[in-house]
C-alpha positions as CSV (number, residue, x, y, z in Angstrom):
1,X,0.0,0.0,0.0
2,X,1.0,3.3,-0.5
3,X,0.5,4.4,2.8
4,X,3.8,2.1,3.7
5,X,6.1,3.1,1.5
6,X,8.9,5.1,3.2
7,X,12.0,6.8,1.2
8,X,14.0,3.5,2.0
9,X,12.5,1.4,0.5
10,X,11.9,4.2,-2.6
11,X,16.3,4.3,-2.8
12,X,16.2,0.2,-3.3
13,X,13.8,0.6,-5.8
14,X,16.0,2.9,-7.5
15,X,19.2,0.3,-6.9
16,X,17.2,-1.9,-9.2
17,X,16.3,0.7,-11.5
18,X,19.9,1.6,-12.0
19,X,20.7,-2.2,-12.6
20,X,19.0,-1.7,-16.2
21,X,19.6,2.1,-16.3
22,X,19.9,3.0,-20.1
23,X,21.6,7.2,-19.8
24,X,18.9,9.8,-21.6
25,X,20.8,12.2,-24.1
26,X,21.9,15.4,-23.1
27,X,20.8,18.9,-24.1
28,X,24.5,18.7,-25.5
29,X,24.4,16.1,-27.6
30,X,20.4,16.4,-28.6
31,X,21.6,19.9,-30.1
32,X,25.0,18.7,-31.6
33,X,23.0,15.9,-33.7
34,X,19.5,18.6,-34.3
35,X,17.1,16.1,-32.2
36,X,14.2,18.0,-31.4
37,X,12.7,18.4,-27.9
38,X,8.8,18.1,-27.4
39,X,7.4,21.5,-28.3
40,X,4.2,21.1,-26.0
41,X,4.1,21.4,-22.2
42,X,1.6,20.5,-20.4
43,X,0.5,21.9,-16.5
44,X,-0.9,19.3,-14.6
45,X,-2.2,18.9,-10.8
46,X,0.0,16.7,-9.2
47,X,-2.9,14.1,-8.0
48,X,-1.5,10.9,-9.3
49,X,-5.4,10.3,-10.6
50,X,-4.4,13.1,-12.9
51,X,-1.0,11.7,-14.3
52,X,-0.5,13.8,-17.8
53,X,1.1,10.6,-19.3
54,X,-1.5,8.1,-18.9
55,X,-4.6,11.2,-19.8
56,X,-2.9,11.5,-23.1
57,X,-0.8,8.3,-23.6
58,X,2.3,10.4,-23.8
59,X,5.8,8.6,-24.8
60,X,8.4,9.4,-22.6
61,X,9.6,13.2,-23.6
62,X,6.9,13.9,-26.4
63,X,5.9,17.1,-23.8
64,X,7.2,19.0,-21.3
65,X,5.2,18.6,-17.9
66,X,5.2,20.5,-14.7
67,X,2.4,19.4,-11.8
68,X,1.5,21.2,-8.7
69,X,-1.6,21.4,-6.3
70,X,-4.7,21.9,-8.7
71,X,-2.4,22.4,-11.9
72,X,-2.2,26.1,-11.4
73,X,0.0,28.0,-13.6
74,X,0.6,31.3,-11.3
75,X,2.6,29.5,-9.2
76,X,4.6,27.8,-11.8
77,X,5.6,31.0,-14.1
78,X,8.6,31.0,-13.5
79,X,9.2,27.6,-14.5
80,X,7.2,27.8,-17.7
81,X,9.6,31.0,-18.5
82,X,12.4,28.8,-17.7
83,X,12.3,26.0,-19.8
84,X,10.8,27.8,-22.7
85,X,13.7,30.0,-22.7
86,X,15.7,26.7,-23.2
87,X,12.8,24.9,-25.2
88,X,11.0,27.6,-27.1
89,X,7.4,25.8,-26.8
90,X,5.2,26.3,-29.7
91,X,2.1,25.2,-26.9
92,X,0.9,24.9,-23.8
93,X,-1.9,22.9,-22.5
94,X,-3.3,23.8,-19.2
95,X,-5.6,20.2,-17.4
96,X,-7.5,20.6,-14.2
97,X,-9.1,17.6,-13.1
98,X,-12.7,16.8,-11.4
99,X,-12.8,15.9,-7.6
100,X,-9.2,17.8,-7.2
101,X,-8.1,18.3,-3.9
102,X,-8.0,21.6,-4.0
103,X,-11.6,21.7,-4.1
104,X,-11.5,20.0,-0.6
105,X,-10.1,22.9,1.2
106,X,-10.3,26.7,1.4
107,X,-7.5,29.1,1.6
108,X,-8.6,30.1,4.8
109,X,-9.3,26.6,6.3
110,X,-4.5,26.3,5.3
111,X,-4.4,29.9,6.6
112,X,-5.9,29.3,10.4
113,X,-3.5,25.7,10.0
114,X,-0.9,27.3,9.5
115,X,-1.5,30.2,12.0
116,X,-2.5,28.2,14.6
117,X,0.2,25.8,15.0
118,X,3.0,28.7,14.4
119,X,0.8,32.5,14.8
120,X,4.6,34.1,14.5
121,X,5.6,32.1,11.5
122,X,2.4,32.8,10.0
123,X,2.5,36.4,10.7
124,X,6.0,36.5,9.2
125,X,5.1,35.0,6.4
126,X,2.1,37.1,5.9
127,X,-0.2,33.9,5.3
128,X,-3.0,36.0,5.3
129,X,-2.1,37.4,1.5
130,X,-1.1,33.9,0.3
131,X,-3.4,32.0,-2.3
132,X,-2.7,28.6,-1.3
133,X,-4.4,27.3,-4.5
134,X,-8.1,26.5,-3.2
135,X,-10.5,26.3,-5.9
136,X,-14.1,26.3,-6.0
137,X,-15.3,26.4,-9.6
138,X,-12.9,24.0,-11.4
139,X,-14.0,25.7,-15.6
140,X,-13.0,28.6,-13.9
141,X,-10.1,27.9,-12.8
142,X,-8.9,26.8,-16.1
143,X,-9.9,30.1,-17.8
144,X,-8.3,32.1,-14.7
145,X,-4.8,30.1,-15.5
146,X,-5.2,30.8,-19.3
147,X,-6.0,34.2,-18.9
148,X,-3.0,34.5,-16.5
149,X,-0.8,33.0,-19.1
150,X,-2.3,35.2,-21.9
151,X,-2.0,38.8,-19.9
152,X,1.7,38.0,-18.7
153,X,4.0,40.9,-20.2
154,X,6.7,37.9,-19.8
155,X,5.0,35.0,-22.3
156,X,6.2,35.4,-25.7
157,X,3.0,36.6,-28.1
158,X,3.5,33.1,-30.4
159,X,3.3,31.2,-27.2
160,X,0.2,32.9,-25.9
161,X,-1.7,32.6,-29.2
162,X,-1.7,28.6,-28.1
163,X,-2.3,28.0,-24.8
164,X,-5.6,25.9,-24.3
165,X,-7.4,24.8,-21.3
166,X,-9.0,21.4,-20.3
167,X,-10.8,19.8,-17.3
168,X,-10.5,16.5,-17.5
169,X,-12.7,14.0,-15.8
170,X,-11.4,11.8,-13.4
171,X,-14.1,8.7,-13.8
172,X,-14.6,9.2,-17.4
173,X,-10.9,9.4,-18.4
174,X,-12.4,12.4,-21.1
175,X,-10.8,16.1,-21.5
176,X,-13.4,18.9,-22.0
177,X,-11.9,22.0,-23.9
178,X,-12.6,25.0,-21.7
179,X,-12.8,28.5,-23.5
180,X,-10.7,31.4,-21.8
């Protein structure tokens, strides 16, 4: 069961992994020989019910893929400039998933957490002006992370002009396009 694993026995899983290891190329020598990179990223939650791969039978690096709580791309900017600064993605598609976790908890339910088992800490890190990613209307949150991506001074205009949103459903295993 899940529940039992500990990071022991996660490190001799990866001794047997590394008994059949076969090295992934390089940035180096994928540009030396002109191998392309995947062009598409994809933001994710990171609810293993919601694993990008299996949603869209991915092969391992056809896309880029970043996952956080809820798949929310605010908190991920950074990252998304990152790698397309190294990648130059031609798109980006944005899934949020049905019964996500985030839709289990309210910013302020984290907020009197977080206060109440450390009111300094929390004060300190001004908790009260954090969004800890709760989400209450899941199509809305997609077109709130598109729109985010789109009005960002910092996303190149090609890139923005493909950026698509999805909610995908969890017990049909089907991705609804959602407009932003």
């Amino acid at each position: 069961m899940a529940e039992k694993i500990t990071i022991e026995e996660l490190l001799a899983r990866n001794k047997t992994v590394m008994a059949s290891h076969k090295p992934e190329p390089t940035f180096q020598f994928l540009a030396e020989n002109q191998i392309a990179v995947a062009k598409t990223l994809v933001v994710a939650c990171a609810d293993p019910r919601s694993d990008p791969s299996y949603i869209l039978g991915l092969n391992f690096g056809e896309a880029g893929i970043l996952r956080n709580v809820g798949g929310q791309v605010k908190p991920l900017l950074n990252d998304i400039l990152a790698l397309d600064n190294l990648i130059t993605f031609k798109q980006v598609m944005v899934i949020h998933h049905t019964d996500c976790g985030s839709t289990h908890f309210t910013n302020e339910q984290v907020r009197g957490v977080l206060t109440q088992r450390d009111p300094r800490a929390a004060a300190e890190m001004e908790v009260e002006s954090v969004d800890f990613g709760a989400v209450s209307d899941l199509p809305n949150s997609v077109v709130r992370d598109i729109k985010f991506l789109k009005e960002s001074k910092l996303v190149r205009e090609e890139l923005k002009e493909n950026i698509k949103g999805y909610l995908y459903d969890i017990e049909k295993g089907s991705l609804e396009e959602i407009s932003g």
